[in-house]
Steps between C-alpha positions, in 0.01 A plus 500: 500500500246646272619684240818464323826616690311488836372864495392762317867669548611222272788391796469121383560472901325361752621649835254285738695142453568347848551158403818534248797662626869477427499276857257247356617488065777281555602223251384263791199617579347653183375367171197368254207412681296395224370606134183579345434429171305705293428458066769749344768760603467725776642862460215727702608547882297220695277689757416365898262552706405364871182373589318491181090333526545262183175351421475107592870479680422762760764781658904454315752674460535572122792497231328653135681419246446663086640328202590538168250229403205763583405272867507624839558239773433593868678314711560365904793682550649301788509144356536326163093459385221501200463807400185621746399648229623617079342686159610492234419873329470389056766427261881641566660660226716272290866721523608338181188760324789790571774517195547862403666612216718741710571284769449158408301214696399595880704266709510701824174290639476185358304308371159594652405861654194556754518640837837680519444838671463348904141583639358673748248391821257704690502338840173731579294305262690205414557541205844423202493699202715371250536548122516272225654502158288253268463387120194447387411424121801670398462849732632617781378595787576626870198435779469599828423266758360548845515117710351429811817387726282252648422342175631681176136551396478850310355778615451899505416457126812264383637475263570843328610527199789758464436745282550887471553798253673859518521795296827462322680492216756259590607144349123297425311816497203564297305808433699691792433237744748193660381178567597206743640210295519187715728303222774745537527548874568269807372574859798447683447718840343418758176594588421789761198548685449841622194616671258325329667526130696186359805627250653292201788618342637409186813464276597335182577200331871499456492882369298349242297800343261647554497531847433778758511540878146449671315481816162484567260479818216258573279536796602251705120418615380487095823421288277597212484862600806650392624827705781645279758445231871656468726409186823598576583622118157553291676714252815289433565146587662289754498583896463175627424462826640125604723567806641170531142406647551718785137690502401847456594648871347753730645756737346642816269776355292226251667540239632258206846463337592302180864504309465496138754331276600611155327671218386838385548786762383879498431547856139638401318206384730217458727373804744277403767381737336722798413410845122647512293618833138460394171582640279188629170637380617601130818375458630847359818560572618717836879476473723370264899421453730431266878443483650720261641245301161383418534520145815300532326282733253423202770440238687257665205307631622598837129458656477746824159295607682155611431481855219741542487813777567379854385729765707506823245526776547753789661746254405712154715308323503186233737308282515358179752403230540351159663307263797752483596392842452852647249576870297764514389637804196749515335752718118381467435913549622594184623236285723749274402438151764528256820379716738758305575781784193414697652496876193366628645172380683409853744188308552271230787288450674209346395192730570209322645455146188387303165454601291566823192324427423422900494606802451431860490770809580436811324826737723441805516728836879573400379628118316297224756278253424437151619172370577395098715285290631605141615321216808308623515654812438410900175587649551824678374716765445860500437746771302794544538784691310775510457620154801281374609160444829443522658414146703215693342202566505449905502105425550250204455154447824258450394368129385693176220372332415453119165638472333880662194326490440359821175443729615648853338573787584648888339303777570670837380543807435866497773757461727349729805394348662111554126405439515535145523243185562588104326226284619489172463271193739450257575306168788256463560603113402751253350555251173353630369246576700369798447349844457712813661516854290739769736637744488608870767794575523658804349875429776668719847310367403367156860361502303218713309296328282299728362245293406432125315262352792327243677431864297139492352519122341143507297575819491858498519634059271755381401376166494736183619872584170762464616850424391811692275259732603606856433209759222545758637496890222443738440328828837326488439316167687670173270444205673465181438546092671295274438394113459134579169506559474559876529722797827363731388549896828542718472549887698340821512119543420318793840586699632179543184276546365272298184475244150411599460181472152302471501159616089451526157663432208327669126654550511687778207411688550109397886451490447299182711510223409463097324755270395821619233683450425864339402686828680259733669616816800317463813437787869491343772347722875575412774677667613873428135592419506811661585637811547338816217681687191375363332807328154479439287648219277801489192679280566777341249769464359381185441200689766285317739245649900611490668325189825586694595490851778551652751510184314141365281422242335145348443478169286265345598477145663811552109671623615598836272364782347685786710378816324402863821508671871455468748353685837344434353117473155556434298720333147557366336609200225517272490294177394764240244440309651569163638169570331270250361144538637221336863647421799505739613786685878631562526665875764697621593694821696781499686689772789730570544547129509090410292284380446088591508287203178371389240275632257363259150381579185381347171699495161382595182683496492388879678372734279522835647540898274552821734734724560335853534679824840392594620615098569100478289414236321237759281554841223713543423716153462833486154531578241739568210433696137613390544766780852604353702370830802275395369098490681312741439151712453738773259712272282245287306611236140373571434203197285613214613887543688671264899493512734772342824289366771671379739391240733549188555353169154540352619676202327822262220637677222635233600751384809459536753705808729704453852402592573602855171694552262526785196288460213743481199261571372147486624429113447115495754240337494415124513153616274268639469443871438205755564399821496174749496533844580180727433288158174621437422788224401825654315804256782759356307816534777757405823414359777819395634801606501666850438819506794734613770227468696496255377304192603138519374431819181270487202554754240155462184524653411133611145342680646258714324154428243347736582231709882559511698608844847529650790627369488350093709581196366754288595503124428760231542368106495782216526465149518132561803535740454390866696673768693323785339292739672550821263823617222478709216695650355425863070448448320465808136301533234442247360814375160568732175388322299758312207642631 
């Protein structure tokens, strides 16, 4: 999930869900999972994407989440964690700065506004491009940014500042020409990314003039290079272009389409309350429409831009609607212009009694359903046929809601109907603010109502209800917006079984307990840990440990930790080395959407283990012969050669690994290291990482002493620390005499 509304269609659908199902969202089964908490209110789409490189935590998958506070969090988006990484993009804009004399004090976003429009990702080059409303020394200011999704470090020339002129002589002109003003407009769309080109569109403050319609293009590989302009109304004022924060869309031949909401209209150079088909390169204008009420449309504040232009793929058709209540649906091949006698127009009519400022579609085998909720009214579903949709709708929910402005969103699997889900948020009360309740209807009968999150409010409540902000459906987890400072994670619980539970975490070469150790390879006993077939870890091609296998993951102070193997009892992983000396650490396991409760140990910088053969923790170490072949009392190492011992626990190597990375070469330990071998000391030669292992494991390089034979206890001490004495290493004769 991208872009905002899954495509560039606009659907808000995701029609590749295989996970969620009517069969599996059952009051039983389905619920919270976890939250994330993030530093102000979330109204931007989040976005997901699988398999993301994030630098220093290896391969995730990742939930990004923009808030009104100006900060971008990336997220693990299959367990409750740290951020894996967050930037915070300047100053947000204060909302109490808004009190017009026409309209009075701006209360629709309150009290801070940053990042509302939802961004956009380019999976090709890994990169988020978000925008940013800031105040700084009294001025306002818009910025594009371009983050690394493996980091949120700028690049391609972020940030931008927004800025662009027209010839004009509409509201804030001067000497014939029009000029952005960032004070008087809001970015509320979300971005789209279109062969190369990154579009922001704009609206106003509250109808606060002066404002005008605008987009503009940035080259997505230099944001500073701006490709083209359009204002929808440069000799008039008004045209916003807000859509509910549904983003510009784009039909099968490349081209863009924006609704514009009211203001001045004369259908030559101002476009008012018109759905628009412009051209990617220059944003002129191909195509326009416009009810013939428009003027009306205008007067009564009846916007026609609310929910934006959603293209119904397969066909030459879209829909959109406005405030009025009215749908509109268009043949892309000639839009019609002026409504008034234009039979090009196939339909419009009547759909709900006030206010379509949503929508969701539903492009099934037996004909694509558009789904919306008005003022008071059920959520319905439309159908289409052909070139009409049918002005009855073919299903409707049980309740009426307050509110039109709902997030929703279709998750399906394909077109094929019974597979299909309508998320929906709602609010409790209105006028806002007010709490929130998602909902799960079944997208053929909406009369059933599968689930919804005030069914269980203390486990399973929403928080504060986010307007517009359409929850994200992907890989059986339902990622959702609220105003209380978070992002709500719902999925299926663990059907009938238990949480993990930890009931020890030893070293896993030793088998002693106490403090671990940044870098330590650590065993953690419990039961319901994972599955019942052991499942054992992998590289990945970046050469990076899995931080989840098989449905679990370990966190470590919520850092997840790379995992060795899993099983139901037992598992293995990696203490990351974010983990910090001298403080205590929280770990969790999670699996099958629950989470143990904590375990809390102390940190050392070491915490030293030799690795046995047996896995006991006593017997013959894991040791390597000068020759490489395995050290055994059948396989002596001859005294005073050199011995490879191999170990864990050591701590930061220098410089310092990264978390669940492949050890590239012999990187010694920060620590000091010694050894004794029967009793006697014996000459550390090497002491730190082995090379392609993953980082935590400790090769030591040890001169067997002179004079010392049989099978004797070896023990390593680092940083101070001494490791168990209950491995040995076999040392035949005396080491020959020199010649």
């Amino acid at each position: 999930m991208l872009t905002g509304g899954y495509d560039l269609a606009r659907t808000n659908a995701n029609l590749n869900e295989t996970v969620l199902s009517p069969a599996t969202v059952q009051p039983s089964r389905f619920g919270k999972l976890f939250t994330l908490p993030v530093d102000g209110q979330i109204a931007a789409q989040p976005l997901y994407e699988q398999s993301v490189p994030v630098a220093g935590h290896g391969v995730h998958n990742v939930v990004f989440v923009a808030t009104e506070h100006n900060s971008v969090y990336a997220f693990d988006a299959d367990m409750p964690s740290v951020p894996l990484w967050t930037v915070n993009l300047g100053p947000s804009v204060p909302s109490s700065v808004y009190n017009w004399a026409s309209t009075g004090p701006y209360q629709d976003i309150a009290p801070e506004i940053g990042i509302l429009g939802t961004p956009v990702i380019d999976p090709v080059t890994g990169t988020l491009y978000a925008v940013a409303a800031t105040m700084e020394n009294g001025a306002f200011y818009f910025r594009l940014h371009a983050l690394d999704t493996g980091s949120g470090a700028e690049r391609f020339g972020g940030p931008s500042t927004i800025a662009a002129r027209v010839a004009g002589a509409g509201d804030s002109s001067t000497g014939g020409m029009v000029d952005f003003v960032p004070g008087q407009h809001i970015q509320r769309p979300a971005l789209l990314l279109l062969n190369g080109v990154v579009y922001v569109a704009f609206g106003s403050h509250g109808d606060g003039r002066p404002w005008h319609g605008w987009m503009m293009g940035y080259s997505a590989s230099n944001v500073r290079q701006q490709t083209a302009v359009f204002n929808a109304t440069a000799n008039g004022w008004g045209g916003a272009i807000w859509q509910s924060g549904r983003g510009p869309s784009v039909d099968s031949q490349g081209d863009i389409y924006l609704v514009t909401s009211n203001g001045d209209s004369d259908d030559v150079a101002d476009y008012s309350d018109s759905v628009l088909r412009l051209d990617p390169g220059t944003l002129a204008i191909r195509d326009w429409f416009a009810p013939s009420d428009q003027e009306t449309l205008d007067d009564d504040d009846d916007d026609l831009g609310t929910a934006g232009a959603v293209m119904i793929p397969g066909t030459g058709f879209l829909v959109t609607g406005g405030k009025q209540g009215y749908l509109y649906l268009l043949n892309t091949a000639s839009l019609g212009h002026l409504a008034a006698g234009n039979s090009s127009l196939p339909e419009s009519f009547s759909a709900v009694g006030f206010g379509v400022f949503n929508m969701a579609l539903w492009n099934r085998s037996d004909g694509p359903l558009v789904y919306l909720l008005g003022s008071n009214s059920p959520f319905s579903a439309y159908r289409l046929t052909g070139s009409q949709i049918g002005t009855n709708p073919v299903s409707q929910s049980s309740s009426a809601y307050l509110a039109p402005l709902q997030g929703m969103t279709i998750s399906a699997n394909g077109g094929q109907p019974e597979s299909g889900i309508l998320w929906a948020t709602t609010a409790a009360t209105w006028p806002l603010p007010s709490t929130g309740t998602l909902h799960a209807f079944n997208a053929d009968d909406l009369s059933s109502e599968l689930w919804n999150s005030s069914m269980n409010p203390d486990a399973d409540g929403l928080g504060g209800f986010s307007k517009f902000a359409n929850p994200t459906v992907a890989n059986g987890k339902v990622y959702t917006p609220d105003l209380s400072n978070e992002l709500v994670v719902y999925g299926v619980l663990n059907p009938g079984g238990p949480a993990p539970v930890i009931t020890g975490l030893v070293n896993a070469a030793s088998y002693a307990n106490g403090a671990v150790a940044p870098g330590e390879i650590v065993t953690i006993f419990g039961q319901n840990l994972g599955p019942a077939v052991l499942a054992a870890g992998a590289f990945d091609q970046a050469g990076d440990l899995n931080l989840e296998l098989a449905g679990i993951e370990v966190t470590f102070n919520g850092v997840p930790a790379p995992l060795l193997y899993v099983s139901a009892e037992q598992l293995a992983a990696v203490v990351p080395f974010e983990t910090a000396p001298g403080t205590k650490v929280a770990v969790q396991v999670g699996y099958s959407g629950q989470v143990s409760a904590t375990q809390t140990f102390n940190v050392a910088p070491s915490a030293p283990g030799i690795f046995t053969a047996d896995a006991s923790g006593s017997g013959p170490g894991a040791v390597l012969n000068q020759d490489y072949s395995l050290n055994s009392e059948s396989n002596p190492a001859p005294g005073g050669s050199i011995v490879m011992v191999y170990a864990t626990g050591g701590g930061v190597a220098n410089p310092v690994d990264m978390t669940g990375a492949t050890a590239q070469g012999p990187v010694p330990l920060a620590a000091a290291a010694t050894a004794a071998v029967g009793g006697q000391p014996a000459q550390v030669l090497y002491a730190g990482d082995v090379p392609d292992e993953v980082a935590g494991m400790v090769q030591v390089n040890v001169r067997l002493p002179d004079g010392v034979t049989g099978t004797v206890p070896v023990v390593l001490t680092i940083g101070g620390v001494a490791s168990q004495a209950t491995a040995t290493v076999a040392i035949a004769g005396a080491r020959p005499a020199r010649r």
